[in-house]
Biopython code that builds the backbone (N, CA, C, O; Angstrom):
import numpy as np
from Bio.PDB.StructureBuilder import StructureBuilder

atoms = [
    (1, "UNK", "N", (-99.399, 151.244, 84.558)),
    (1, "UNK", "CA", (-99.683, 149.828, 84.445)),
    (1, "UNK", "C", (-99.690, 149.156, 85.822)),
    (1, "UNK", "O", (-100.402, 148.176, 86.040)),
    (2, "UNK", "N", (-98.624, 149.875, 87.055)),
    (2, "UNK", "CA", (-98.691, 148.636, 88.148)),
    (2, "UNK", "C", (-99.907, 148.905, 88.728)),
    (2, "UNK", "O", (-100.542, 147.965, 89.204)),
    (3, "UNK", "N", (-100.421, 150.226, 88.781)),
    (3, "UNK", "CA", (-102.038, 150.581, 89.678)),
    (3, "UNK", "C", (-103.025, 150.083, 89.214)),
    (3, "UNK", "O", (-103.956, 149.782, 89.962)),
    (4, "UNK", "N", (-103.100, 149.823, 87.616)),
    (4, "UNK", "CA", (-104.268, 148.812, 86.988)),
    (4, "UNK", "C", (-103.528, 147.510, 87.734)),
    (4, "UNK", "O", (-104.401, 147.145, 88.521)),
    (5, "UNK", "N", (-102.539, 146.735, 87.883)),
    (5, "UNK", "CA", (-102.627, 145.589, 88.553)),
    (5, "UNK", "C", (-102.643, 145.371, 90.274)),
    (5, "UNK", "O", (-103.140, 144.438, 90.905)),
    (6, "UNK", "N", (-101.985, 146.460, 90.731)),
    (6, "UNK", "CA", (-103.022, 146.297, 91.990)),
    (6, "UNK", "C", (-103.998, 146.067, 92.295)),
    (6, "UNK", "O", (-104.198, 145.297, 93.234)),
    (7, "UNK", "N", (-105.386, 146.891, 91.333)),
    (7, "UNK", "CA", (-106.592, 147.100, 91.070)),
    (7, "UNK", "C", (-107.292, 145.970, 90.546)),
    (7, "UNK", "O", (-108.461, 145.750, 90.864)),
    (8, "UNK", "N", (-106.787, 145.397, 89.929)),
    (8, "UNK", "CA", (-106.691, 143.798, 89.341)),
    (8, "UNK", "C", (-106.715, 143.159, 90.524)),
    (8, "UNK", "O", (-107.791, 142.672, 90.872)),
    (9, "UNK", "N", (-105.585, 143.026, 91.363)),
    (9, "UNK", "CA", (-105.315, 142.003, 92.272)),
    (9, "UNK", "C", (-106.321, 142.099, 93.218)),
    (9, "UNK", "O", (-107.171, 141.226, 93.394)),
    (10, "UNK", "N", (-106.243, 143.169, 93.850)),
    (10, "UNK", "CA", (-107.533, 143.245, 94.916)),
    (10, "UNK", "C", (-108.632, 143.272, 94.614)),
    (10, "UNK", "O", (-109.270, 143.213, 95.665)),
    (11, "UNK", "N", (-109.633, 143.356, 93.361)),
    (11, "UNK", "CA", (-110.597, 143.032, 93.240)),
    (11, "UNK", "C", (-110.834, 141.266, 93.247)),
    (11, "UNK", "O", (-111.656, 140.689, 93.959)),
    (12, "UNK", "N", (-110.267, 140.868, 92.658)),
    (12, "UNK", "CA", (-109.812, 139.363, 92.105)),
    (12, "UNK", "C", (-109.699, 138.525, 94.018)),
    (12, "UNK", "O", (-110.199, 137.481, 94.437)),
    (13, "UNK", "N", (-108.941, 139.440, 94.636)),
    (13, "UNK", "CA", (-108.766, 138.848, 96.263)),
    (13, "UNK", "C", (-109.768, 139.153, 97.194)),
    (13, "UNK", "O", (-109.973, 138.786, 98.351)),
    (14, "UNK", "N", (-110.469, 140.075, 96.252)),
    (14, "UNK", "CA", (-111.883, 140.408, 97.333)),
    (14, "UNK", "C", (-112.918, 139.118, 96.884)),
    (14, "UNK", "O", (-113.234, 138.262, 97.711)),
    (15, "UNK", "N", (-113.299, 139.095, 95.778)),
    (15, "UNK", "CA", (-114.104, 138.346, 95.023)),
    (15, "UNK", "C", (-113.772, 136.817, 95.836)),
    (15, "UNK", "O", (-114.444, 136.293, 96.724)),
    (16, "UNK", "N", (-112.862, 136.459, 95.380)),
    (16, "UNK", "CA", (-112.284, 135.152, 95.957)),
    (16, "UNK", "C", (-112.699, 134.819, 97.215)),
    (16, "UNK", "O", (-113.355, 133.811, 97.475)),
    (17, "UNK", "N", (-112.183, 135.978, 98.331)),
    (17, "UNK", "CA", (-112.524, 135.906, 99.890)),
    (17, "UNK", "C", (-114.338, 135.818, 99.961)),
    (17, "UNK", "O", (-115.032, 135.231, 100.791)),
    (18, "UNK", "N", (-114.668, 136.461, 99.019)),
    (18, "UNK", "CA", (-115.995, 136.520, 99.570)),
    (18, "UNK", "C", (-116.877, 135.079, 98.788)),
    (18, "UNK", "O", (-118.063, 134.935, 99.085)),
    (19, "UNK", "N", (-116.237, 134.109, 97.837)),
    (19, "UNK", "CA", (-116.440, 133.346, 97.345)),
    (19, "UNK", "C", (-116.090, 131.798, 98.720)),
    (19, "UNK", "O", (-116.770, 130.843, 99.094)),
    (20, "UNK", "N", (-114.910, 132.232, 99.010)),
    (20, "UNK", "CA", (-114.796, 131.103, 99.728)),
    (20, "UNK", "C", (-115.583, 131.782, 101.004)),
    (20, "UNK", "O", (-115.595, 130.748, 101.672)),
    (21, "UNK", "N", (-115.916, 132.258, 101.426)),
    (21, "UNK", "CA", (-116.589, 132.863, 102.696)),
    (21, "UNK", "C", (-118.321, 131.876, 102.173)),
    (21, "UNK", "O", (-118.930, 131.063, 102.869)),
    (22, "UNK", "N", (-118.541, 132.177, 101.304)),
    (22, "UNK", "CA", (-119.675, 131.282, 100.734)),
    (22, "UNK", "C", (-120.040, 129.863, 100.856)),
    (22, "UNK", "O", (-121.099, 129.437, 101.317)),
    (23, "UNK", "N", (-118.948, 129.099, 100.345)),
    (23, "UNK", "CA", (-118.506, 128.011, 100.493)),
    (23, "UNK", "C", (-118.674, 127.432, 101.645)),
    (23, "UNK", "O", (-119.513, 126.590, 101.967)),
    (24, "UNK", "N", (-117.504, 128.112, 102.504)),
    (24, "UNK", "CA", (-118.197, 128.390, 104.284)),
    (24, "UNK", "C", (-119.360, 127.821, 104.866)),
    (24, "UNK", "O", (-119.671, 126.758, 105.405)),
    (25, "UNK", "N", (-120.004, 129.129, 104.505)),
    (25, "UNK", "CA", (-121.521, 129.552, 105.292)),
    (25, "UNK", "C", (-122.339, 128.594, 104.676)),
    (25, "UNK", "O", (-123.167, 128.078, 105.428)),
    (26, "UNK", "N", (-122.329, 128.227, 103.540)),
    (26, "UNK", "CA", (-123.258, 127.319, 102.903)),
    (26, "UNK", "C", (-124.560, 128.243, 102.779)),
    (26, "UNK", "O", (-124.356, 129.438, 102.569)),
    (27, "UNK", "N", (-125.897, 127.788, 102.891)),
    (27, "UNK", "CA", (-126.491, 126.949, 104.127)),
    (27, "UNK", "C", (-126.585, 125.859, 103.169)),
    (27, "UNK", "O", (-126.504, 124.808, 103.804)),
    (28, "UNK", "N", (-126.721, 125.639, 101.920)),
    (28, "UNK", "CA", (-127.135, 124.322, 101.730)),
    (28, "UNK", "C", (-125.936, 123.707, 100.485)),
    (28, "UNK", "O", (-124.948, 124.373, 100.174)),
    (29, "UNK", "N", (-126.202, 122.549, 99.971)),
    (29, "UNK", "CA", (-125.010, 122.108, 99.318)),
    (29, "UNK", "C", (-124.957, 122.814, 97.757)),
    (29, "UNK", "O", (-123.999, 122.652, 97.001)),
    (30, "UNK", "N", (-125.915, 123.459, 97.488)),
    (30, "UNK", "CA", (-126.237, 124.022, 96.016)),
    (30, "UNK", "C", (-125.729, 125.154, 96.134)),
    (30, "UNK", "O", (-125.155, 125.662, 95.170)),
    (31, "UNK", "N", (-125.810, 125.690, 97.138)),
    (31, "UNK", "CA", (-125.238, 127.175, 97.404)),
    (31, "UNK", "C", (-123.577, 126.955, 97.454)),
    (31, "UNK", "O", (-122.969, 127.561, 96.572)),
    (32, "UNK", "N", (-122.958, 126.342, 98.168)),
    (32, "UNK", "CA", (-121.827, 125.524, 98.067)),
    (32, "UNK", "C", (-121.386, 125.143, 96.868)),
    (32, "UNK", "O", (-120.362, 125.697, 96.467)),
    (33, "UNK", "N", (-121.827, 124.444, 96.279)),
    (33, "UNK", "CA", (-121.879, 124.423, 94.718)),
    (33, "UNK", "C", (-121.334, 125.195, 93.943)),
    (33, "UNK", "O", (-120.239, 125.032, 93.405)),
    (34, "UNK", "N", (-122.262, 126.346, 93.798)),
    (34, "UNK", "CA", (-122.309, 127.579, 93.064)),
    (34, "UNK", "C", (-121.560, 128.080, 93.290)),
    (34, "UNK", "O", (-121.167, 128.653, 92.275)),
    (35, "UNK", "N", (-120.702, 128.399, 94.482)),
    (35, "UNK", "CA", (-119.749, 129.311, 94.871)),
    (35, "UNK", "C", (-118.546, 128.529, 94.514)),
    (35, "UNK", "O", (-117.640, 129.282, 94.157)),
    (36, "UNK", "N", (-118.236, 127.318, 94.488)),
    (36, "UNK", "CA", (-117.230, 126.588, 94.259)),
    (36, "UNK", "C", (-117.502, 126.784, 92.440)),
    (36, "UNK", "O", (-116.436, 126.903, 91.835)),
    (37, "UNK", "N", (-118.560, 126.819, 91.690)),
    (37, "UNK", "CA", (-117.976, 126.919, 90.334)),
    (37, "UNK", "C", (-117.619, 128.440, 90.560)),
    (37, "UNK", "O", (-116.421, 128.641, 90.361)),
    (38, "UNK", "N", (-118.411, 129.695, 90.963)),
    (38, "UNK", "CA", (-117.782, 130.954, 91.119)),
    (38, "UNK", "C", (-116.115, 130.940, 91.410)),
    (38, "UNK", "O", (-115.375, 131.374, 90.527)),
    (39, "UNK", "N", (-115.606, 130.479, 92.551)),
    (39, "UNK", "CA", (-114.372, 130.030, 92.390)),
    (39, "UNK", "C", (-113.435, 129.686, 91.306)),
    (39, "UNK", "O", (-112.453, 130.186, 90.757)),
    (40, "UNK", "N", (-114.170, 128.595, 91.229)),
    (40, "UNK", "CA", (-113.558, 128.109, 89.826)),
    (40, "UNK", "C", (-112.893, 128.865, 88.282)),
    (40, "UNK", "O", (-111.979, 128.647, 87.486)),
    (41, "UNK", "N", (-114.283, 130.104, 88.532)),
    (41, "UNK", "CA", (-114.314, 130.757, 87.540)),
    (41, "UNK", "C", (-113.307, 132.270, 87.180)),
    (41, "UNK", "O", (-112.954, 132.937, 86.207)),
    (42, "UNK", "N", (-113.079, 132.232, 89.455)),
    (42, "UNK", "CA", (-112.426, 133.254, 89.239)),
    (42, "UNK", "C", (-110.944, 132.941, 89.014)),
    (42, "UNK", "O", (-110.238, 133.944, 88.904)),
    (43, "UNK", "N", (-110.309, 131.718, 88.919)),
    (43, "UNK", "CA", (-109.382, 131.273, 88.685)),
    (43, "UNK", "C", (-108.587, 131.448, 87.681)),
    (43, "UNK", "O", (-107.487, 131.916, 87.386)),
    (44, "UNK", "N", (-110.079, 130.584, 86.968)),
    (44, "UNK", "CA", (-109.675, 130.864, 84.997)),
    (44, "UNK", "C", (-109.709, 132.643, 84.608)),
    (44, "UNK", "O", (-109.004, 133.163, 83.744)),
    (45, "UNK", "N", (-110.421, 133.160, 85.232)),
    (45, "UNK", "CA", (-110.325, 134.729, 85.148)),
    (45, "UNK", "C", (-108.855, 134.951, 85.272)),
    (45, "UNK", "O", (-108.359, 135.384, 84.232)),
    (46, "UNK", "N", (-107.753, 134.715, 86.578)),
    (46, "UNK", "CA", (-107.039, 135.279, 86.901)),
    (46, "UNK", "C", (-106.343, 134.733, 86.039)),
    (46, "UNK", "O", (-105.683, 135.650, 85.550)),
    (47, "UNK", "N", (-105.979, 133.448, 85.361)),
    (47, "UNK", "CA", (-104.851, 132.690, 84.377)),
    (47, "UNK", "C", (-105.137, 133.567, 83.133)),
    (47, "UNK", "O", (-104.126, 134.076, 82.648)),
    (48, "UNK", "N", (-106.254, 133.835, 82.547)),
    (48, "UNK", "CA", (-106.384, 134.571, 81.486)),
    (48, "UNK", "C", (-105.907, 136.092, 81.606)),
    (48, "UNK", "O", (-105.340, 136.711, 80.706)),
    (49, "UNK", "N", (-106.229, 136.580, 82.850)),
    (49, "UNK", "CA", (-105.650, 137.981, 83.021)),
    (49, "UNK", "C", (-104.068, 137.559, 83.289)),
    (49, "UNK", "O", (-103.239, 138.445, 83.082)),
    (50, "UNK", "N", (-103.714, 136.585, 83.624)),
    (50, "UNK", "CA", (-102.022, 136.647, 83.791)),
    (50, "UNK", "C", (-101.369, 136.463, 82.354)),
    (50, "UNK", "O", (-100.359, 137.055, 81.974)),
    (51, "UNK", "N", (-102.296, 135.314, 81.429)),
    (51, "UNK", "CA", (-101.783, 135.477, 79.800)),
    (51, "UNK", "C", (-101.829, 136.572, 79.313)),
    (51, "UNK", "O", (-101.013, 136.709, 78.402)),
    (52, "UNK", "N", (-102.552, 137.596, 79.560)),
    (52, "UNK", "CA", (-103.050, 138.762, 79.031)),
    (52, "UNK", "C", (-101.889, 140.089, 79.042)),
    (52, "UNK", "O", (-101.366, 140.815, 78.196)),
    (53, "UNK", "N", (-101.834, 139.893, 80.765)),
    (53, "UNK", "CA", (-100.432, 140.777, 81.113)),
    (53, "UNK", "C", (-99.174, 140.354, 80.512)),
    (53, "UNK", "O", (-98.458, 141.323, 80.260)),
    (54, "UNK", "N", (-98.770, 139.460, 80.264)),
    (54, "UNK", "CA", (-97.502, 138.961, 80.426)),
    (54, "UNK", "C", (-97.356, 138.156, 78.952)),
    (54, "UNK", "O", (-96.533, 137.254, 78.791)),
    (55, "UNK", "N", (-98.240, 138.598, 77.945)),
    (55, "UNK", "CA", (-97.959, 138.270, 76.902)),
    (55, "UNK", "C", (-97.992, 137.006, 75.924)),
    (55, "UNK", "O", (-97.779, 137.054, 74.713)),
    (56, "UNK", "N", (-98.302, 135.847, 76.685)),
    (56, "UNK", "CA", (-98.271, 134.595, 76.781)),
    (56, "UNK", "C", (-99.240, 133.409, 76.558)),
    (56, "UNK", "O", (-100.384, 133.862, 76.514)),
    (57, "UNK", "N", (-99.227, 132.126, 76.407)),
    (57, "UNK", "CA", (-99.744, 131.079, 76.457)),
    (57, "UNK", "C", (-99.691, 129.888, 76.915)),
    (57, "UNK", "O", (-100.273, 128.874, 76.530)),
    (58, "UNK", "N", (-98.624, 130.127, 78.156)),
    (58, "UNK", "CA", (-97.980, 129.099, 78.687)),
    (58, "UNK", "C", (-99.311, 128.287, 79.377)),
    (58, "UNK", "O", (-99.678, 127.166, 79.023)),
    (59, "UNK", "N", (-99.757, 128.861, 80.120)),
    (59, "UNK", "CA", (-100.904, 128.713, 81.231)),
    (59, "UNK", "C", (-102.284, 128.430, 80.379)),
    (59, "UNK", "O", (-103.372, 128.341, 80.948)),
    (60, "UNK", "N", (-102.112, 128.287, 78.851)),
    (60, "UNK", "CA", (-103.510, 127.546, 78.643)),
    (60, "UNK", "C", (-103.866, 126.019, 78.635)),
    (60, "UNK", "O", (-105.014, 125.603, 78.479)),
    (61, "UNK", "N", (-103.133, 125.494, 78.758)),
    (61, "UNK", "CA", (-103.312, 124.241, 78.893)),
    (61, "UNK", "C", (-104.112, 123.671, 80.639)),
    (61, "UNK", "O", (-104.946, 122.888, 81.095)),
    (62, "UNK", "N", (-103.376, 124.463, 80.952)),
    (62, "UNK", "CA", (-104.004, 124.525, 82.927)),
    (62, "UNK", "C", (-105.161, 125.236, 82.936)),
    (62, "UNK", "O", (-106.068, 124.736, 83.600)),
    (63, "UNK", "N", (-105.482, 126.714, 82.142)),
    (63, "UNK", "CA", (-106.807, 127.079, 81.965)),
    (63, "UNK", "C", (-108.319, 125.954, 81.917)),
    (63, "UNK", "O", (-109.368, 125.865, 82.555)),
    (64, "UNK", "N", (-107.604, 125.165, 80.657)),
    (64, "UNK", "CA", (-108.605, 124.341, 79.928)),
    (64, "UNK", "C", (-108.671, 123.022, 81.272)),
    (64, "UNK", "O", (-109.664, 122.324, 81.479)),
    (65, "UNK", "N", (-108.023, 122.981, 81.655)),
    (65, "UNK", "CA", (-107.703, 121.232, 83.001)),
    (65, "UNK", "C", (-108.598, 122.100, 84.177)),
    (65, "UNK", "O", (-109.443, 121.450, 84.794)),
    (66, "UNK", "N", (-108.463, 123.291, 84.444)),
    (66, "UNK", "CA", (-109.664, 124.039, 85.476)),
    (66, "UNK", "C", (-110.985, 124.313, 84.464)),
    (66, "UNK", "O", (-111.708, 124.995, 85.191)),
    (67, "UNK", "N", (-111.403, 124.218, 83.706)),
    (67, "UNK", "CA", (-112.679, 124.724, 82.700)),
    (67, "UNK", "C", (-113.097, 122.997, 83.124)),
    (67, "UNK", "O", (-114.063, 122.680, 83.818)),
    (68, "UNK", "N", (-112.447, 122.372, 82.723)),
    (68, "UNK", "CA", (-112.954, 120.801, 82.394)),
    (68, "UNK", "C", (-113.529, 120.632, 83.986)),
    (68, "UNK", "O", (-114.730, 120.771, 84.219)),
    (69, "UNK", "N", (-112.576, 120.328, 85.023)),
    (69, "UNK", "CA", (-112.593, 120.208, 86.115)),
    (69, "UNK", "C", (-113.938, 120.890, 86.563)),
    (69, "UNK", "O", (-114.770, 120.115, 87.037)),
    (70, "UNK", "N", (-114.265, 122.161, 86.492)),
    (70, "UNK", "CA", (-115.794, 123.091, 86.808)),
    (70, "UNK", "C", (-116.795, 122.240, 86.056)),
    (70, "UNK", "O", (-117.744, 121.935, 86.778)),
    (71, "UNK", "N", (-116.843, 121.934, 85.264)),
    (71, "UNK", "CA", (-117.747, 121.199, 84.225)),
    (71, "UNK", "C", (-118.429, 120.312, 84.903)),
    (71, "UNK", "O", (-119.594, 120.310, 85.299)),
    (72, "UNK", "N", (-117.018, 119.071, 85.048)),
    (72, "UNK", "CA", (-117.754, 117.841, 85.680)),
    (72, "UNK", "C", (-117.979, 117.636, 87.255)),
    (72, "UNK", "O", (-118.526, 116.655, 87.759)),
    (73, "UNK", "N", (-117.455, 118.749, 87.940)),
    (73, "UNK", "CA", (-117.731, 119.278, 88.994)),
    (73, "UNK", "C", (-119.381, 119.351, 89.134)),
    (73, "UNK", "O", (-120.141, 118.505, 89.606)),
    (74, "UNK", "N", (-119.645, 120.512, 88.623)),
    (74, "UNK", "CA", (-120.939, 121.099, 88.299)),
    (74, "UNK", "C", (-121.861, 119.693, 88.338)),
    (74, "UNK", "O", (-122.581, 119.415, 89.297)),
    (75, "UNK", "N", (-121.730, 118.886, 87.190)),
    (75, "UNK", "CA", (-122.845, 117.850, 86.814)),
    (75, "UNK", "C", (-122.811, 117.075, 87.549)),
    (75, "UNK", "O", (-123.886, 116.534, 87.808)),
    (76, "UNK", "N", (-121.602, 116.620, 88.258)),
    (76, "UNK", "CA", (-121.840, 115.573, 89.138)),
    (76, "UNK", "C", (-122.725, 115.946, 90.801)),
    (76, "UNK", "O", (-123.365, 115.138, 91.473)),
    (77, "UNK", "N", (-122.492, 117.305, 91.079)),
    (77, "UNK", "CA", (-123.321, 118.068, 92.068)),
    (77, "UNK", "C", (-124.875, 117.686, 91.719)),
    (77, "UNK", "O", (-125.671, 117.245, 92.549)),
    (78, "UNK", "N", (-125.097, 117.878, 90.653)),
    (78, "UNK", "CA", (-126.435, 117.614, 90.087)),
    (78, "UNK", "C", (-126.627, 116.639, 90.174)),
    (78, "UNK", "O", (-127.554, 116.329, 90.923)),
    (79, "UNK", "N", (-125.957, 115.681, 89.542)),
    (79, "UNK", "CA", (-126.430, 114.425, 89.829)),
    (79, "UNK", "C", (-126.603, 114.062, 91.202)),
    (79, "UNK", "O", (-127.729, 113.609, 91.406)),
    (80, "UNK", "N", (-125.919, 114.104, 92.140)),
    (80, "UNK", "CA", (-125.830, 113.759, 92.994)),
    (80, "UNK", "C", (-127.362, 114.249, 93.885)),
    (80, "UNK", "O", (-128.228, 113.510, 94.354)),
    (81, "UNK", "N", (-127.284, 115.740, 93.892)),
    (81, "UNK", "CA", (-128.845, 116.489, 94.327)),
    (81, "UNK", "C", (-130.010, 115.838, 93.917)),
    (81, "UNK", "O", (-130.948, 115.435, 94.605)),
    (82, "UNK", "N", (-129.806, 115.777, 92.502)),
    (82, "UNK", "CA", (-131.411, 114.764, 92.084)),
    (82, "UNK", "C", (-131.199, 113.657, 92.529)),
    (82, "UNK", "O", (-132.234, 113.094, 92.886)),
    (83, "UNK", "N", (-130.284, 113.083, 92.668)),
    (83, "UNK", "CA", (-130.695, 111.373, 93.667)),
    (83, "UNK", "C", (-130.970, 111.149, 94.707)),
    (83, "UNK", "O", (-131.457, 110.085, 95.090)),
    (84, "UNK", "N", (-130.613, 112.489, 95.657)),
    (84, "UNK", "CA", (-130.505, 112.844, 97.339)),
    (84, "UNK", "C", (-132.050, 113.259, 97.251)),
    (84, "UNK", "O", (-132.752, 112.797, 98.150)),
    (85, "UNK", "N", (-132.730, 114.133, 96.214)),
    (85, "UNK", "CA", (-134.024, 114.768, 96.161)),
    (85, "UNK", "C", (-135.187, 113.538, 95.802)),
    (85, "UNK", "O", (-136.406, 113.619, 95.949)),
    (86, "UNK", "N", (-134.620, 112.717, 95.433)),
    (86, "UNK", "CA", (-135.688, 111.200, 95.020)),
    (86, "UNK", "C", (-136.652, 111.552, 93.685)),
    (86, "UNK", "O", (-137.875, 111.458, 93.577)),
    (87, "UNK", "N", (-135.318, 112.136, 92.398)),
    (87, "UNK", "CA", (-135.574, 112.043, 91.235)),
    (87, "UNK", "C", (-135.468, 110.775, 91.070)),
    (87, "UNK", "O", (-136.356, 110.417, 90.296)),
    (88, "UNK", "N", (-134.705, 109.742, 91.474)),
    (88, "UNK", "CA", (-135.129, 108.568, 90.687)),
    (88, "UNK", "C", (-134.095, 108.299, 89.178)),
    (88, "UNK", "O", (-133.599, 107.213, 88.879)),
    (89, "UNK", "N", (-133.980, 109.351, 88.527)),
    (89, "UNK", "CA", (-133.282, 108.762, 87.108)),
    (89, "UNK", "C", (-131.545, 108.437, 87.265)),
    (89, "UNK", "O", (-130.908, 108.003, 86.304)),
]
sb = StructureBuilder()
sb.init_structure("model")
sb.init_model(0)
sb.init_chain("A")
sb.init_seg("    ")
for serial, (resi, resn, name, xyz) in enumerate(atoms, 1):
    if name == "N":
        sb.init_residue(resn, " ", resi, " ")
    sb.init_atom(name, np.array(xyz, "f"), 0.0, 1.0, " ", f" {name:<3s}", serial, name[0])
structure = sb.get_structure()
């Protein structure tokens, strides 16, 4: 069991590094974006793999407050792009 969670951890810390390395580099704000919901996502990944290990449900309530958070994250990026792009609506 601890070598599946090593294996766990460092994939999860590679992913991450190379997520915020993204974030980073950009080049543009959509790409930025994307990597910040990727982020996001690997988060809720890791809270669900920690309920998973450890038997539990403490951590769903914080799951769902990061799900929400990516959401309106996400749309407001959008919004924001189509108004910067001279959609107009």
């Amino acid at each position: 069991m601890s070598v599946m969670l090593v294996i766990i951890t460092v994939v999860f810390a590679v992913a991450a590094l190379l997520t915020v390395w993204r974030i980073i580099i950009g080049p543009s704000i959509l790409d930025r974006a994307v990597a910040a919901d990727v982020l996001l996502t690997l988060v809720i990944c890791v809270l669900g793999a920690e309920m998973a290990i450890n038997h539990h449900t403490r951590t769903l309530p914080l799951l769902l407050i990061v799900a929400a958070v990516g959401v309106f994250g996400s749309i407001s990026i959008a919004r924001f792009v189509a108004r910067r792009d001279g959609d107009g609506r």
